[in-house]
C-alpha positions in Angstrom: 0.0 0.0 0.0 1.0 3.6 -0.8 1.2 6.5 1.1 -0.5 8.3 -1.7 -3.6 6.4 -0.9 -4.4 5.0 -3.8 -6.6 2.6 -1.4 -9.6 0.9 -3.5 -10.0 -1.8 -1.0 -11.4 -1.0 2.6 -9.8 -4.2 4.4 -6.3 -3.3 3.4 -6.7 -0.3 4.8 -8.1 -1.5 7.8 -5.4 -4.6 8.2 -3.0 -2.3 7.1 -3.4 0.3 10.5 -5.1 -1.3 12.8 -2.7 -2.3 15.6 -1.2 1.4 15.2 -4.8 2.7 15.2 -5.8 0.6 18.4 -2.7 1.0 20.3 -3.0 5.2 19.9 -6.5 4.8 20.6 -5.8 2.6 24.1 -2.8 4.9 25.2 -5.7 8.0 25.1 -8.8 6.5 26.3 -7.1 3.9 28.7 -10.1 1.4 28.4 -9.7 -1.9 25.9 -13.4 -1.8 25.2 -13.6 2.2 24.3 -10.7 1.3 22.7 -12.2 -1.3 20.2 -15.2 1.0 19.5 -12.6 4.1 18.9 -11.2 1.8 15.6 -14.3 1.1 14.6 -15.3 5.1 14.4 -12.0 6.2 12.7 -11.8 3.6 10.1 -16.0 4.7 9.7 -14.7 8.6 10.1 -11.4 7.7 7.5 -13.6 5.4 5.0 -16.4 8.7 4.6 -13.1 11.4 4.2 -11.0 9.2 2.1 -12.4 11.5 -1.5 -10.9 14.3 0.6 -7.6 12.9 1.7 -5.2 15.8 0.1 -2.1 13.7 0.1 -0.2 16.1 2.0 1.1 13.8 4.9 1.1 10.2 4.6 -2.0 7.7 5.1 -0.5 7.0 8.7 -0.2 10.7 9.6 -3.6 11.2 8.8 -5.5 8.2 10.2 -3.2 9.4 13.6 -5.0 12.2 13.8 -8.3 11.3 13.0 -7.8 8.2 16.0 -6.5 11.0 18.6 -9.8 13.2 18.1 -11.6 10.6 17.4 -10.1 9.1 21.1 -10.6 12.3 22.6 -13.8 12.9 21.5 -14.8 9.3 23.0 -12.8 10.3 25.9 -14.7 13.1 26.9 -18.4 11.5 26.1 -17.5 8.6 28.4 -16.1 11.0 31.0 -19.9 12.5 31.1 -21.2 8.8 32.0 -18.6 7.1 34.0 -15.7 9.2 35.3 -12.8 10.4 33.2 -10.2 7.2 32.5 -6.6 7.4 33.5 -4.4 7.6 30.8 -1.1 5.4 31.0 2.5 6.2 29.7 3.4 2.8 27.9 5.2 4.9 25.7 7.0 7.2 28.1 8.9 4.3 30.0 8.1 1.5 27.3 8.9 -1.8 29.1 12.4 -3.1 29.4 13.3 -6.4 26.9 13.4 -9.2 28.1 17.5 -9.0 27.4 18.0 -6.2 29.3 20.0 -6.4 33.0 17.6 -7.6 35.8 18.7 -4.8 38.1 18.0 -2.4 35.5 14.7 -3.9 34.3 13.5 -3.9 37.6 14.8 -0.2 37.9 12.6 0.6 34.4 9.0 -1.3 35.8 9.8 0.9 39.1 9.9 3.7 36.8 7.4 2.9 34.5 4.8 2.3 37.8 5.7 5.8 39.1 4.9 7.2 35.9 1.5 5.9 35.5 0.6 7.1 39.3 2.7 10.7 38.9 0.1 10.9 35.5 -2.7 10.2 37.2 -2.4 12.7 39.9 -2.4 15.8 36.7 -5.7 17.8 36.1 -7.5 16.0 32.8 -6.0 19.5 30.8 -2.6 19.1 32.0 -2.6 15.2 31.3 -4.2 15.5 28.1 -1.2 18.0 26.7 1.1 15.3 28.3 -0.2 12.7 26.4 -0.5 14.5 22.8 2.5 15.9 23.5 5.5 14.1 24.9 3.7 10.5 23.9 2.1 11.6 20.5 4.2 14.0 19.3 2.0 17.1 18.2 3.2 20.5 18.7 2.1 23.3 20.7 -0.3 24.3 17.9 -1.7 21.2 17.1 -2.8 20.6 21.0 -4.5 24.2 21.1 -6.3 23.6 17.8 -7.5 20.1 19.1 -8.2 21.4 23.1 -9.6 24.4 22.2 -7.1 27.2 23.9 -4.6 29.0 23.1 -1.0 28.2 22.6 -0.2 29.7 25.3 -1.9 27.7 27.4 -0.9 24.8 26.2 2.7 25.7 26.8 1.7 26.9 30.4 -0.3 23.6 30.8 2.5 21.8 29.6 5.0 23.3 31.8 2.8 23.1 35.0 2.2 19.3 34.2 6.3 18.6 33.9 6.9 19.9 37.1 4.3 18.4 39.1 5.5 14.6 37.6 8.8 15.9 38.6 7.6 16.7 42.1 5.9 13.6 42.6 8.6 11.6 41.7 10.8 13.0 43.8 8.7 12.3 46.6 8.5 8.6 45.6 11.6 7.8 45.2 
């Protein structure tokens, strides 16, 4: 398959990006079964917008983005019915191989599990420019387009967010 989509056949697109669809989708929503229903909607939201696909990033790039609003969007309705989900940082302290030192792996899961709790004490605005952020990758812009503030903000949120994971790891070491 092409990145200039020249896709004709809905299941290769959909075999094609699905782990990478799911696993972007799981990392924002933090719930397997929201998940699941998040890759059904983007391949639905992709499939409807593939006539106006433009070309100018690749197929991944732009079934990314369409999974992180799509996520966030999801997000936010089950937040309204249930309680806002946690978010995790798999990606942030990605678990040690299985080759790596013992002392060392066991250093990187102490990490990783101080993480996860250090994330979970943010505000939902500071954890959400955490998470598109230093796990996705979108700039300053692309979080205030997608949260609805300014730049600004998103730097401030950003910067506020840093040092309280910094504070609370400190204080669990």
């Amino acid at each position: 398959m092409t990145d200039r989509l020249e896709i004709h056949d809905f299941d290769d697109l959909v075999s094609e990006h699905r782990g990478r669809v799911y696993s972007v989708a799981l990392r924002v929503v933090s719930d397997p079964e929201l998940a699941a229903e998040v890759v059904q909607e983007t391949f639905i939201r992709a499939w409807r917008g593939l006539a106006r696909f433009r070309g100018d990033s690749t197929v991944g790039t732009w079934l990314h983005r369409i999974t992180v609003n799509t996520a966030l969007t999801a997000r936010k309705r089950a937040a309204r019915t249930r309680g806002a989900p946690l978010d995790t940082v798999d990606e942030i302290a990605a678990e040690p191989t299985v080759d790596a030192d013992p002392e060392r792996r066991g250093e990187m899961l102490d990490l990783r599990e101080r993480l996860e709790r250090a994330l979970e004490t943010l505000p939902p605005g500071q954890r959400a420019v955490v998470i598109l952020k230093d796990v996705e990758g979108w700039s300053h812009t692309e979080i205030a387009d997608r949260l609805d503030i300014t730049e600004s903000a998103a730097k401030v949120r950003l910067h506020r967010a840093h040092r309280r994971l910094a504070q609370h790891l400190r204080a669990t070491r």
